[in-house]
N, C-alpha and C positions, 0 to 999 in steps of 0.2 A: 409411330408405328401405324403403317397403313390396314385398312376395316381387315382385310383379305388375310394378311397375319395368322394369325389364330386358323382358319379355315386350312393355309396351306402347309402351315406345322402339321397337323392332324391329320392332312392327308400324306403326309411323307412318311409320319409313323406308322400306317396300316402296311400290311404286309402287302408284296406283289400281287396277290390271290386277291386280294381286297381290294385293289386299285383295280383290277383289272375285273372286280365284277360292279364296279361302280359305274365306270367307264360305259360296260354295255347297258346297263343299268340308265343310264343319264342316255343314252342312244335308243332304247325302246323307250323310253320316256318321252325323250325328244317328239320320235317317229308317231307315238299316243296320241302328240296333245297339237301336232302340226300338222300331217299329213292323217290319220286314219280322220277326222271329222270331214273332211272333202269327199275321201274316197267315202264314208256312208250317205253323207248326199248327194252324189252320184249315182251310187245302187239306189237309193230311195226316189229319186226323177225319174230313173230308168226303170224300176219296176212299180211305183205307184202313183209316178205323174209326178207335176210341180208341188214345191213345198209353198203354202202359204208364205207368205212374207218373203223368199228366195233365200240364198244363200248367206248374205248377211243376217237374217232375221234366227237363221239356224245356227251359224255361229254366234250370233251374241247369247243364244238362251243356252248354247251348251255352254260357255266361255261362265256365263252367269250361276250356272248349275255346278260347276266346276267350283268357281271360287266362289260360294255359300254352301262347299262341302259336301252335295249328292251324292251317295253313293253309287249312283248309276255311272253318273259323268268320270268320276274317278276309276269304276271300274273299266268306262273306256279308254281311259288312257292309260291306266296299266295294264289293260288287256294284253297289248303284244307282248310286255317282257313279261307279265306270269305266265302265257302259251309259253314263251320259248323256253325260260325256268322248266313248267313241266313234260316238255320234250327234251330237253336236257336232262332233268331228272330221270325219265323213262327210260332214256339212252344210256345212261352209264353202265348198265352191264354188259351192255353190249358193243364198248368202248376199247379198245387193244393199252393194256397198262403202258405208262411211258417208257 
């Protein structure tokens, strides 16, 4: 029985609704933890000049921050899927029933 086993039973018994908010779920995750770190040190060169130690030296202290559990770091990188969560949420009433 290969490690993955156990992971892809569990994912076949959640319902469509649940696969498919994993899905986006695992895609603003993605989007958090690989692409939003760039684009703020970008804005941060651009509006307050060079970062000491340059962009390697800013990803390893968030990457660092990240895995020793910060809760800063982690709230950037779930930052984008709880925006989209609470714009979703905000929108449902004003959403046309299926």
């Amino acid at each position: 029985m290969a490690w993955h086993e156990p992971i892809r039973n569990w994912y076949a018994g959640l319902s469509p609704a649940w696969r498919r908010e994993l899905r986006i779920a695992g895609l603003w995750f993605a989007f958090g933890l690989f692409l939003m770190p760039f684009l703020i040190y970008a804005a941060g060169v651009l509006t307050l000049g060079p970062y000491e130690g340059g962009l390697l030296a800013f990803l390893g202290s968030l990457l660092a921050a990240f895995f020793t559990l910060k809760l800063t770091a982690w709230l950037l990188v779930l930052g984008p899927y709880l925006l989209f969560s609470a714009v979703r949420f905000l929108t449902r009433p004003l959403r046309r029933p299926a």
